[in-house]
C-alpha positions as CSV (number, residue, x, y, z in Angstrom):
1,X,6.1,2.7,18.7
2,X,4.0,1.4,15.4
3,X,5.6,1.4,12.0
4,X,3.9,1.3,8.7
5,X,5.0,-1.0,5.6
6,X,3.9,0.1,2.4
7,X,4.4,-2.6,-0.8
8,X,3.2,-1.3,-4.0
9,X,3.1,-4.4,-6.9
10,X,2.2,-5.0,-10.3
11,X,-1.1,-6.4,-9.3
12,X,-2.0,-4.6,-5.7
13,X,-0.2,-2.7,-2.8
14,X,-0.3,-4.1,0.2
15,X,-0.1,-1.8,3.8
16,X,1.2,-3.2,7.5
17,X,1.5,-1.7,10.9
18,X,3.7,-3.4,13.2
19,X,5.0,-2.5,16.9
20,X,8.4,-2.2,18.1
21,X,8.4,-5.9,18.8
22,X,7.1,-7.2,15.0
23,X,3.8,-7.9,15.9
24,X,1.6,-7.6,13.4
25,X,-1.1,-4.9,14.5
26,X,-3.2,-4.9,11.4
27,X,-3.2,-5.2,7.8
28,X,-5.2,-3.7,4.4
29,X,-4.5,-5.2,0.7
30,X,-6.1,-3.7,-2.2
31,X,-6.0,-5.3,-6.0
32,X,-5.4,-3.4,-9.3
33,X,-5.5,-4.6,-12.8
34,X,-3.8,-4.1,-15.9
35,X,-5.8,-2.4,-18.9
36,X,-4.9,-4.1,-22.7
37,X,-4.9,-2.4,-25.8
38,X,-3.8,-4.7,-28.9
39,X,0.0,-5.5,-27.9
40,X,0.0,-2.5,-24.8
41,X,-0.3,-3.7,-21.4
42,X,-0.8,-0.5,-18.8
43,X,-1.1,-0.1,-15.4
44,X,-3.2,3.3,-14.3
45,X,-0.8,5.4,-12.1
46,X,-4.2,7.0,-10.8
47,X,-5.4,3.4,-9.6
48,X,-2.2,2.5,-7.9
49,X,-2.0,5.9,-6.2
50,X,-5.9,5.4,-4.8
51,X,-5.4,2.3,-3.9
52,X,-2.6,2.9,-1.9
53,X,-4.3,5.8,0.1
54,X,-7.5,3.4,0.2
55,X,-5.4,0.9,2.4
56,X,-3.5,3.5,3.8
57,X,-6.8,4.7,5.4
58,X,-8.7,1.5,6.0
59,X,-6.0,1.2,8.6
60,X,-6.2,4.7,10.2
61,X,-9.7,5.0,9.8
62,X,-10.2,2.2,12.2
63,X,-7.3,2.8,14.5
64,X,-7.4,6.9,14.9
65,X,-5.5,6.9,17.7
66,X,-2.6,4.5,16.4
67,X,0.5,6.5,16.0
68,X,2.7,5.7,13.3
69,X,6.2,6.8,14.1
70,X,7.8,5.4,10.5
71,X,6.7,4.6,7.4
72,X,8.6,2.5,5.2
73,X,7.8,1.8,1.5
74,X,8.4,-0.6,-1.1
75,X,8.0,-0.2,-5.3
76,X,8.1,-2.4,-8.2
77,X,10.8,-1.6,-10.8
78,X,11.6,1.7,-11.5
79,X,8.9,3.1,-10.7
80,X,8.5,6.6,-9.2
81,X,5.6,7.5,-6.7
């Protein structure tokens, strides 16, 4: 059994499979960064959302026949995915 851990932050989302025992099968990070306009700091839901499927599919991409039987994920503040 694999599971996937998904932790979207403020600055990058980060993506785990592990087995059934917690051994770490392999990992994918990505960064983001804020954009500034005069006293408005944003972060780009579009960019968050590809950078999650980019890690997402770093993984799966090079393990096609890895099984993921959960996924799990994480989210900073009140944010909604």
């Amino acid at each position: 059994m694999f599971f996937m851990g998904i932790d979207i932050g403020s600055s990058g989302c980060k993506v785990s499979v592990v087995d059934e025992k917690g051994n770490i099968i392999k990992n994918s990070s990505k960064n983001y960064s804020f954009t500034y306009e005069g006293n408005t700091i944003e972060l780009s839901p579009e960019m968050v959302y590809e950078s999650t499927v980019e890690a997402i599919r770093e993984i799966t991409d090079e393990n096609p026949s890895l099984h993921i039987d959960a996924i799990s994920a994480a989210s900073f503040g009140e944010m909604v995915v």
